[in-house]
C-alpha positions in Angstrom: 85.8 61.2 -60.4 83.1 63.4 -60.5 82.7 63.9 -63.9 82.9 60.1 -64.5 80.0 59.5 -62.0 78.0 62.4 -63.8 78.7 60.6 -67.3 77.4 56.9 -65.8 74.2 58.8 -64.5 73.5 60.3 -67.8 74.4 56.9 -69.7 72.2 55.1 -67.1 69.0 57.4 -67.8 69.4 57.5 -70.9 69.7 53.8 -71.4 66.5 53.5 -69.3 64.7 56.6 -71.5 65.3 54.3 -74.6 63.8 51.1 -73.0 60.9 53.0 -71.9 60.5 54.6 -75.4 61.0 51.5 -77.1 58.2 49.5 -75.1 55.9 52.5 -75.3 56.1 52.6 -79.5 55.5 48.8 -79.0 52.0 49.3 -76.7 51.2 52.4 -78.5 51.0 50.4 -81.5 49.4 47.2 -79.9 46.3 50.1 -78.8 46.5 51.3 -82.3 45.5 48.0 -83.6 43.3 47.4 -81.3 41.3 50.3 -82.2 41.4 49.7 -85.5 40.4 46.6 -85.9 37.6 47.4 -83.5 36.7 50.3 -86.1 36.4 48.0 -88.4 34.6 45.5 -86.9 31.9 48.9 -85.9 32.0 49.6 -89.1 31.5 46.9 -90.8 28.2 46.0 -88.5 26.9 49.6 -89.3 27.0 48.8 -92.7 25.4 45.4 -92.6 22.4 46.7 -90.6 21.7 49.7 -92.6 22.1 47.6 -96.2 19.5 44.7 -93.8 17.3 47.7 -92.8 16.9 49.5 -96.4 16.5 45.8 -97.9 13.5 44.7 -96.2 10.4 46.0 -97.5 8.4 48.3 -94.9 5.1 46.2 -96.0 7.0 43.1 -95.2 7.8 44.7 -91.6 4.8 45.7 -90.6 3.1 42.3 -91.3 6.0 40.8 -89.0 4.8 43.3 -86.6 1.0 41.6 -86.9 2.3 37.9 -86.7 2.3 37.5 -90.4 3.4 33.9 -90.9 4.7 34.0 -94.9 6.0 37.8 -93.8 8.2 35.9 -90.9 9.0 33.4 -93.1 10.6 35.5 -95.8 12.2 38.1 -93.4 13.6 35.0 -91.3 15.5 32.9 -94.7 16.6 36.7 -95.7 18.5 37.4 -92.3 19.7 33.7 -92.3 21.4 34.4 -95.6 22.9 37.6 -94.2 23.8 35.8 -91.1 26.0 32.9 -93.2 27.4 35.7 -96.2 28.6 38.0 -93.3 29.7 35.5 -91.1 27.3 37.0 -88.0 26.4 35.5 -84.7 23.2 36.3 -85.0 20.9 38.9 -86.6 17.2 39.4 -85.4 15.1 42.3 -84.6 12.9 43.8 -82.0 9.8 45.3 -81.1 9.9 48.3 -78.7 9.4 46.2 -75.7 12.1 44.1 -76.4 10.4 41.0 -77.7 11.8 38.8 -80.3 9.9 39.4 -83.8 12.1 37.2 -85.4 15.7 35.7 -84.9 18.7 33.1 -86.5 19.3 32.0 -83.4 16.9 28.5 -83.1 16.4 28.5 -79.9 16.0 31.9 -78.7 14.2 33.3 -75.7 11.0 35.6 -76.2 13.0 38.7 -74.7 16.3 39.7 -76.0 18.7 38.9 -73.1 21.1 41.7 -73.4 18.4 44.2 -73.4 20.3 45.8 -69.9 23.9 46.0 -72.4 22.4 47.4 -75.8 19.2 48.9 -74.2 20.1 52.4 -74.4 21.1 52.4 -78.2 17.7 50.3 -79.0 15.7 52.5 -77.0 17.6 55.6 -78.8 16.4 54.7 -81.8 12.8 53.7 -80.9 12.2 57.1 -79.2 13.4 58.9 -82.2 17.0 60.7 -80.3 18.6 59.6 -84.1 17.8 57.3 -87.0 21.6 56.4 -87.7 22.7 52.9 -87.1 24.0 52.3 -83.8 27.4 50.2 -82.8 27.5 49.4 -79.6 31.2 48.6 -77.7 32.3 45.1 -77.3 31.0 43.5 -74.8 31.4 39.5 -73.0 28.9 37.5 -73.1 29.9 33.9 -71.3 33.4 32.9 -72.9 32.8 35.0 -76.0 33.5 39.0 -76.6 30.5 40.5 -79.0 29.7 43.6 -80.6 26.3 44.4 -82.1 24.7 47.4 -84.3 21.6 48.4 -84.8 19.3 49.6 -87.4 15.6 51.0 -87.5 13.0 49.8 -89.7 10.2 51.5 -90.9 6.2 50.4 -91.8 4.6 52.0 -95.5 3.8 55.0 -93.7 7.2 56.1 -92.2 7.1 55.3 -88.5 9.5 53.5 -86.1 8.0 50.3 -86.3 11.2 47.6 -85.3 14.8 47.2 -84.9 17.0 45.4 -86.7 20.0 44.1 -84.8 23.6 41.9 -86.2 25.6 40.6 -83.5 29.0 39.1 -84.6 31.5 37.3 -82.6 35.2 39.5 -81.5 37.4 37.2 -83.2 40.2 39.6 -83.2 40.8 39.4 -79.6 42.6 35.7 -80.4 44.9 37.6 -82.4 45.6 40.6 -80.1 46.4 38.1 -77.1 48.8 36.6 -79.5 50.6 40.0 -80.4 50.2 41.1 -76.2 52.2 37.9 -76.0 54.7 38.9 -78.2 54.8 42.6 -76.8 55.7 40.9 -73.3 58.0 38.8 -74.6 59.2 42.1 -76.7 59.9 44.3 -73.7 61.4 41.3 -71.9 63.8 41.8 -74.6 64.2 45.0 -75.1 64.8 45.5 -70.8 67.4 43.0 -71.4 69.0 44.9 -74.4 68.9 47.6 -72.8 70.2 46.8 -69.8 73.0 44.6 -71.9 73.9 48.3 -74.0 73.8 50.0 -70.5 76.4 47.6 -68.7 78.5 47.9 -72.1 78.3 52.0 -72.2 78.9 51.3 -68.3 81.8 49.2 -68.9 83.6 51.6 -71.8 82.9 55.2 -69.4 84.7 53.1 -66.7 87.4 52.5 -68.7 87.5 55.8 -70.1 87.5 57.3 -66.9 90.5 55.7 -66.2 92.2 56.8 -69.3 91.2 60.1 -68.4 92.8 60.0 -64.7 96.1 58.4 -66.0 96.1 61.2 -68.3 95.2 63.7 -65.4 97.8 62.2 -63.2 100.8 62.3 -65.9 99.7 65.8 -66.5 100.3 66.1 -62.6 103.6 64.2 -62.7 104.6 66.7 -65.2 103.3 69.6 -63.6 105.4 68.4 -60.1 108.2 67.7 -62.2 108.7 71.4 -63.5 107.4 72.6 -59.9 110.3 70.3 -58.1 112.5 71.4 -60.8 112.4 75.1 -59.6 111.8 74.3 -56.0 114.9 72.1 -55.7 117.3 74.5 -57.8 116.2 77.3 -55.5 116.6 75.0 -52.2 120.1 73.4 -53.1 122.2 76.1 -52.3 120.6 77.8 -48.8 120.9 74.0 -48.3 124.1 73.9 -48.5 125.3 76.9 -46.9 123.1 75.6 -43.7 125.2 72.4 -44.0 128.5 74.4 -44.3 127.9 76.7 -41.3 126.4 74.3 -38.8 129.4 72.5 -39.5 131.6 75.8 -39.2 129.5 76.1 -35.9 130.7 72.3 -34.5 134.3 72.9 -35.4 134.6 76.0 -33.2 132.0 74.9 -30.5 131.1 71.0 -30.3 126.9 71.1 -29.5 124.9 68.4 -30.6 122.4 71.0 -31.8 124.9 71.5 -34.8 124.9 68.1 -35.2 120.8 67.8 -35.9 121.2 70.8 -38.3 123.3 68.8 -40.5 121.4 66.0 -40.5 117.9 67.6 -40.8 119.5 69.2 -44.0 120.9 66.2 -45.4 117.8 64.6 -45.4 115.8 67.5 -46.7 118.8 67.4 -49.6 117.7 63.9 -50.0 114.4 64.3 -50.1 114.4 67.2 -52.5 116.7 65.3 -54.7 114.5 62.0 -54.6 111.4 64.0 -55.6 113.0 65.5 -58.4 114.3 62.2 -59.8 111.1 61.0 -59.6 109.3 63.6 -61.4 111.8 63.7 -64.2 110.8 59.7 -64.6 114.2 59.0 -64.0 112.8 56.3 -61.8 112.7 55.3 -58.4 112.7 57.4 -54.9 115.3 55.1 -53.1 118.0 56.1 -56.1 121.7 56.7 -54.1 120.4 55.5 -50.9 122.5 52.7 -49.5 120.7 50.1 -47.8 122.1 50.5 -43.9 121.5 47.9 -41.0 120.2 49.4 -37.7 118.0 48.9 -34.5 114.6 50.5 -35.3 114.2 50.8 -31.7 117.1 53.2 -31.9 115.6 55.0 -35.5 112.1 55.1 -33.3 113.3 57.0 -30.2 115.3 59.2 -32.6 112.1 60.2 -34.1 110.1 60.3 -30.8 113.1 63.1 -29.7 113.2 65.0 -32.8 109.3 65.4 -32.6 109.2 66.7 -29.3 111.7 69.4 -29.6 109.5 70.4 -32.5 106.8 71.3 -30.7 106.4 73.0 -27.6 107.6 70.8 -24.3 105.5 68.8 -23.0 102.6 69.2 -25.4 103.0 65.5 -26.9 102.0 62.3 -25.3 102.8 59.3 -26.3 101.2 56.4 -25.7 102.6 53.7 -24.1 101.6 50.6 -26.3 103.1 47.8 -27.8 107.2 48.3 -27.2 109.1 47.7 -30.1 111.8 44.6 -29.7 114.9 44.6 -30.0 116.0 43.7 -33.2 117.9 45.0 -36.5 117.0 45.2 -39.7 118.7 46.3 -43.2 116.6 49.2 -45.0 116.8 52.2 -46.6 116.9 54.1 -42.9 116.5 57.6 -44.3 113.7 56.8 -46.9 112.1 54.9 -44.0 113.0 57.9 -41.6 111.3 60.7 -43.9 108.1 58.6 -44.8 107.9 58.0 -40.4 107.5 61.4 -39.8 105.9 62.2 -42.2 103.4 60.3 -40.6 104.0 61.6 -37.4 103.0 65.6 -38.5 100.3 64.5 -40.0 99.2 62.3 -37.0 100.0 65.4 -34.5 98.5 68.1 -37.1 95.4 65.8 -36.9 95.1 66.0 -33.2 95.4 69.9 -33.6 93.2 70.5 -36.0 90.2 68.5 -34.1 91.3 70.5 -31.3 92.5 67.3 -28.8 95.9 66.6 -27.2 98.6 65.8 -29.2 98.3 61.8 -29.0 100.7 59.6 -30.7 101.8 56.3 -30.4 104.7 54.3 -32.5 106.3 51.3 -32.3 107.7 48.3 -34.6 107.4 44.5 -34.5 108.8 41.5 -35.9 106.6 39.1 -37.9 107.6 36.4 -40.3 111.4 38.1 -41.3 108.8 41.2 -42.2 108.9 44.2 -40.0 105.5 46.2 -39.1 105.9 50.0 -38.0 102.5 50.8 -36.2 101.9 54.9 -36.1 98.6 56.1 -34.2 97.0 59.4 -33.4 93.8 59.9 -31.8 92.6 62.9 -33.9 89.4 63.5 -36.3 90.5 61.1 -38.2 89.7 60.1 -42.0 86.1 59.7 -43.7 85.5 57.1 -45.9 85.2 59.8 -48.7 88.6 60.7 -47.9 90.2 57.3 -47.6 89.5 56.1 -51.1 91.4 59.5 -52.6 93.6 59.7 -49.5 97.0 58.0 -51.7 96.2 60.5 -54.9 98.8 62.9 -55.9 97.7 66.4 -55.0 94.3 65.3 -53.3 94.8 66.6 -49.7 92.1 67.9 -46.6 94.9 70.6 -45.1 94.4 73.9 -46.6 98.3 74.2 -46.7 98.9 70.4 -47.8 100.7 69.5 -51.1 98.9 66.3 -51.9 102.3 64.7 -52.3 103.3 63.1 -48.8 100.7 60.3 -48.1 101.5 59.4 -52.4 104.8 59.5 -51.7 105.0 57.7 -49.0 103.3 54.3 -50.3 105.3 55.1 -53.2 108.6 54.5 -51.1 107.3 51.7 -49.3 106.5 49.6 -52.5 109.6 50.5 -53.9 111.1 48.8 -50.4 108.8 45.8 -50.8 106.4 46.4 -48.2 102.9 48.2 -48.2 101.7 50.9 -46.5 98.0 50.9 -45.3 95.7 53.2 -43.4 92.9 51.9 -40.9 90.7 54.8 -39.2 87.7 55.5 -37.2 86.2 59.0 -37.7 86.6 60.9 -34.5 88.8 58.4 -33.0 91.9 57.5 -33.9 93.6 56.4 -37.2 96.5 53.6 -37.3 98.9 53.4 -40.4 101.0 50.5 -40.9 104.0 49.9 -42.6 105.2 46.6 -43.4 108.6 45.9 -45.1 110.9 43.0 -45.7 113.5 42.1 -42.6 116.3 42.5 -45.3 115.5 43.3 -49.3 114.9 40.5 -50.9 113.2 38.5 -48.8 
């Protein structure tokens, strides 16, 4: 169980690794094409306003600079044609304090507006820091997303005299918010994919995991079978020399001591035969048991007896709860006998081992033609760790416990018709119920 719960962990990270990858290849891209559009959009201006800059003629500038009417004129139908073949917002240029000298724009103010945005690149090139053209980021401006570059223009003599600027209008940014669009809708997808694979993956371990523990368990059914095999060929015989002298024993002196020595071997003899019939897959534990019709009042007191003399006198207190009825009932009485006490040890090794009294109570009722045995013990009772392992073959909490009685146990039941089920409150007291059918069949 473990190693299944390991396996979903690794399949559930690594499920969410690939979604995360995939969506980050997706926005890695989308910032890759954002940069390179802007790159070329920067370069592009560059270009434009160094081809403007070299273009005009440094006699022309300089009479823009003096209010030259045919020099504006000439310079202002040149960057209109500029403006229209590149598809600008605007193109104009500057004087060093930011004054218009000419512009497209046909209603422009006498200052350039954005002087507090691109100020620091137009005063770069005024006070000689480079003489490259200069692309500023893009910036918004009202509804619309710009980007500008600037250039510096030169008199006849060589000096700084003006700045050419081109301003041109983001219109990539319409087609990124498209593609952002897509990239939601994208890794909307892709979480749902990936959670869809995960839940799949999920879905096979599951039933892999299950393959695996019916594998495991008939490994262990084969593993008990060749352990019960040796165990019951070694126990047969001592059994049956018990039997013979205890009843050696009753023939010369009558005691009723020799009478429970029989019986207690008879039943183990059963019970060592019924285990290995059922490891060899020959079938079912009840095989050559006759059904028998008795009180369980009667088998309830006999059990209540037996345990007492097994442990010291006194040391067992029962609890008087519900009394059973009287009542018969046709079962398999030493099936139902064995899986009883086995109940019962565990109940009183439970008591023991949480250091409390030995604290058991037992008694059987009548419901609707079924029959409901009720066995309690106030000891440490069973986690909820434990209880959902508690009916697995060879899973046990006693250092010295086989694993087998609690499996074989609801095995018997359900072979009788009836279930077995376990209720328990850690540190308090667990209740085990057995309900089985008044007479088979019904």
């Amino acid at each position: 169980m473990f190693v299944g719960t390991k396996r979903i962990i690794v399949i559930a990270f690594f499920t969410l690794v690939l979604i995360v990858l995939v969506n980050l290849a997706w926005w890695l891209y989308y910032n890759r094409t954002e940069r390179m559009l802007e790159n070329q959009l920067s370069l592009r201006l560059q270009s434009v306003a160094r081809t403007v800059a070299l273009a005009l003629p440094p006699e022309q500038v300089e009479n823009l600079a003096l209010d030259d009417i045919e020099a504006f004129d000439v310079i202002s139908d040149r960057l209109e044609s500029v403006r229209e073949a590149d598809s600008l917002a605007e193109v104009f240029i500057l004087d060093e304090n930011y004054h218009y000298l000419v512009t497209t724009v046909l209603e422009a103010d006498s200052v350039y507006f954005l002087r507090d945005l691109n100020g620091v690149y137009i005063d770069s090139l005024f006070f000689g820091f480079t003489s490259e053209a200069l692309v500023s980021p893009a910036y918004k401006t009202g509804r619309l997303y710009l980007k500008s570059a600037f250039a510096p223009l030169y008199n006849p003599e060589g000096f700084l005299t003006a700045v050419l600027g081109v301003e041109a209008s983001v219109d990539y940014f319409d087609d990124l918010s498209a593609l952002k669009r897509n990239l939601y809708f994208s890794s909307a997808l892709a979480v749902i994919g990936g959670l869809v694979l995960g839940i799949i993956f999920l879905l096979l371990q599951v039933r892999i995991s299950h393959t695996e523990q019916k594998l495991i368990l008939g490994e262990s059914h084969a593993f008990m079978g060749r352990m019960v095999a040796v165990v019951a060929h070694e126990l047969k015989n001592p059994l049956m020399i018990i039997r013979a002298s205890a009843e050696r024993l009753a023939k010369r002196a009558p005691s009723e001591g020799a009478g429970y020595i029989v019986e207690e071997v008879d039943r183990l003899d059963g019970i060592v035969t019924g285990y290995l019939d059922f490891a060899r897959g020959d079938g079912s534990l009840l095989r050559g048991e006759n059904l028998e019709t008795f009180a369980p009042e009667v088998l309830l007191d006999s059990l209540k007896k037996h345990l007492d003399e097994r442990y010291p006198a006194g040391s067992i207190e029962w609890v008087k709860g519900s009394p059973s009825g009287s009542f018969e009932i046709t079962a398999y009485r030493r099936s139902l006998r064995q899986v009883i006490m086995n109940l019962l040890i565990n109940g009183a090794e439970a008591c023991l081992e949480a250091e409390k009294p030995v604290k058991l109570d037992l008694a059987a009722n009548l419901k609707n033609d079924r029959v409901e045995f009720i066995i309690t013990d106030f000891g440490r009772g069973v986690s909820k760790k434990d209880m959902k392992k508690i009916f697995s073959p060879f899973y046990t909490t006693k250092q010295n416990g086989s694993g087998l009685g609690l499996y074989l146990s609801r095995k018997i039941i359900d072979e009788m018709g009836g279930e077995l089920k376990i209720k328990s409150e850690p540190g308090v007291k667990t209740e085990v119920i057995i309900k089985i059918p008044k007479e088979p069949g019904k």
